[in-house]
N, C-alpha and C positions, 0 to 999 in steps of 0.2 A: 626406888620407891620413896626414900626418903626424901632425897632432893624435890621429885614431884608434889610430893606434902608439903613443902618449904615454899612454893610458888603459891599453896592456896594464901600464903598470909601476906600476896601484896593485894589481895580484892580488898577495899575499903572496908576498914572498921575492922577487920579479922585478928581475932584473940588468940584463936589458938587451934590447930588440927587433928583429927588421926581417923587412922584407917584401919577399919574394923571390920573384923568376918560376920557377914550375915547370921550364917548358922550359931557360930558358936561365942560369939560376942567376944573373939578373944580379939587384942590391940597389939597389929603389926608392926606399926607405926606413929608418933605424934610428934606435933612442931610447935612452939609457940608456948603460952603459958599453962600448961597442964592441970595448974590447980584449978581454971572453969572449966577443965573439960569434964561431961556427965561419966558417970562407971561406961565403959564398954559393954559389957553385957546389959545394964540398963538400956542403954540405945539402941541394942540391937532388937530387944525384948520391944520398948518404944514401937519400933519402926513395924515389925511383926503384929502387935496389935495395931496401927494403923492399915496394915494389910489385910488383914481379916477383916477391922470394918469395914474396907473396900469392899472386899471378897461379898461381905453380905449383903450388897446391894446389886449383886448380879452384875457389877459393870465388868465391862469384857477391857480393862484396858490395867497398865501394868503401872504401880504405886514408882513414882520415880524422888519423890521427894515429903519431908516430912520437916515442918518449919513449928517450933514450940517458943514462943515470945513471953518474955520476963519483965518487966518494969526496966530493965536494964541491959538487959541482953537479948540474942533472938540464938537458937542453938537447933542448926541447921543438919540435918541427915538426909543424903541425898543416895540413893543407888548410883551402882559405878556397872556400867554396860560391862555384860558377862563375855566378851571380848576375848578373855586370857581364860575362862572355865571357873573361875574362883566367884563367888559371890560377895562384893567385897560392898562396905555403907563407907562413906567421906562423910566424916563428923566437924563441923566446922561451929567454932562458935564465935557469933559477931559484938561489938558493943553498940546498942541498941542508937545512941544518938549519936555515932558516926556512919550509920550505914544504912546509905539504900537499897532495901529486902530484896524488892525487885530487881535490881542491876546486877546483888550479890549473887542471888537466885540462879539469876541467867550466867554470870562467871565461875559461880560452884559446877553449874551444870557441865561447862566449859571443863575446867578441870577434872571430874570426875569422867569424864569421854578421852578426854587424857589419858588419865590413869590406864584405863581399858586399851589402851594402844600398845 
């Protein structure tokens, strides 16, 4: 798992990683510099309240990502396909003017389908 953490920090602009239990926000994992990464629990909490305002809009479709942008940073939590039974978030944090959202987006998504392998 750790090595697979270590690949998210060649997507362009990536600070820093780690991989985080859904439920209980606790950190398996992390790569890179630590000190931007958010609390664990915070992101997990994060991501949980982005699910629920999904959930209240009746949409029938499953929260796969959760992008929070800073004047300097964009601080990425993506779902990792439940693949292995674990619920696990990829917490990825970018520096804002090396990285394009969109490309990261789609390579976080990339890795996080990984992960679940």
């Amino acid at each position: 798992m750790a090595a697979s953490i270590e690949r998210v920090l060649d997507c362009q602009g990536s600070l820093a990683a780690m991989l985080v239990e859904r439920a209980t926000g606790f950190a398996h994992t992390s790569s890179g510099d630590e000190s931007v990464l958010p609390d664990s629990a915070e992101a997990a909490e994060d991501f949980h309240l982005a699910y629920d305002i999904l959930a209240s809009t009746r949409t029938e479709t499953e929260l796969e990502s959760v992008v929070v942008t800073t004047a300097e940073r964009h601080y990425v939590t993506q779902a990792v396909p439940g693949g292995n039974g674990d619920d696990l978030l990829l917490v990825v944090v970018l520096d804002r003017a090396r990285t394009n959202i969109a490309l990261a987006g789609y390579q976080i998504g990339d890795h996080a389908k990984a992960l679940s392998a």
